[in-house]
C-alpha positions in Angstrom: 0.0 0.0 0.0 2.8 2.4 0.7 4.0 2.2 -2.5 1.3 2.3 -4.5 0.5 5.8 -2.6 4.4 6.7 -3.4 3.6 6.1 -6.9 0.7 8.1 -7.0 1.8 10.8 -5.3 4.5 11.3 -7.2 3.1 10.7 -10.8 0.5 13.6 -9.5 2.9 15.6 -8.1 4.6 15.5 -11.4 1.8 16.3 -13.7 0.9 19.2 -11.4 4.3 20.7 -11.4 4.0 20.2 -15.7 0.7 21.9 -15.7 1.9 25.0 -13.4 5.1 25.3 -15.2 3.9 25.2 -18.7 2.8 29.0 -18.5 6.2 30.3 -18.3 8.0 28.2 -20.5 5.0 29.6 -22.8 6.5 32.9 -22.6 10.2 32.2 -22.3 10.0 29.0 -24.8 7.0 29.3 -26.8 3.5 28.1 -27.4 5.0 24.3 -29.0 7.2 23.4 -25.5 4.0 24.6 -23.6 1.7 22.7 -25.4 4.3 19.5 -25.1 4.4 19.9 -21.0 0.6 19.8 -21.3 -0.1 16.9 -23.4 2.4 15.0 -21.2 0.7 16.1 -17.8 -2.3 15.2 -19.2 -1.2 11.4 -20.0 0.1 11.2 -16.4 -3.1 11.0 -14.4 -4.7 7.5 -16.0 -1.2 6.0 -15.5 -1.2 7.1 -11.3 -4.2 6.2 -11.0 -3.6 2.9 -12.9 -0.4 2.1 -10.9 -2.1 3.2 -7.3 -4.9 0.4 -7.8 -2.4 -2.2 -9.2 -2.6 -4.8 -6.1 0.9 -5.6 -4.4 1.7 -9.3 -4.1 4.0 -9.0 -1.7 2.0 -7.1 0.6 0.2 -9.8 2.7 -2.0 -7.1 3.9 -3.1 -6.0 0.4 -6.6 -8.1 0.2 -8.5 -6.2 -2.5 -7.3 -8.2 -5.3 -9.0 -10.7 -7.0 -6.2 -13.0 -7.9 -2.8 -13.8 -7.4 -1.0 -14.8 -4.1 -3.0 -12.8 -1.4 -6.7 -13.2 -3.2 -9.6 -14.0 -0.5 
């Protein structure tokens, strides 16, 4: 569980910083690099969430998974 919150936190933590940063590297860089940062940030959120519901296998404590090693 700990790191699938370390995951997500950071994957959001990223896409927020790409987000926020993309309005001035629109005026130092231009509208293309701005644009870029966005399209990226926006790809980012599917793939945390993806990876912060992806069940840990080693983590006997981990239960809400359907198969695998630790399913009920």
């Amino acid at each position: 569980m700990k790191r699938r919150k370390l995951w997500y936190g950071l994957l959001m933590g990223t896409c927020l910083v790409l987000f926020a940063g993309s309005v001035p590297v629109y005026y130092l860089f231009g509208t293309g690099w701005a644009v870029a940062m966005g399209a990226v940030a926006s790809v980012l959120p599917p793939i945390a969430m993806t990876l912060g519901n992806i069940a840990d296998p080693d983590d006997p404590r981990d239960h809400d998974n359907r198969y695998g090693p630790n399913a009920e």
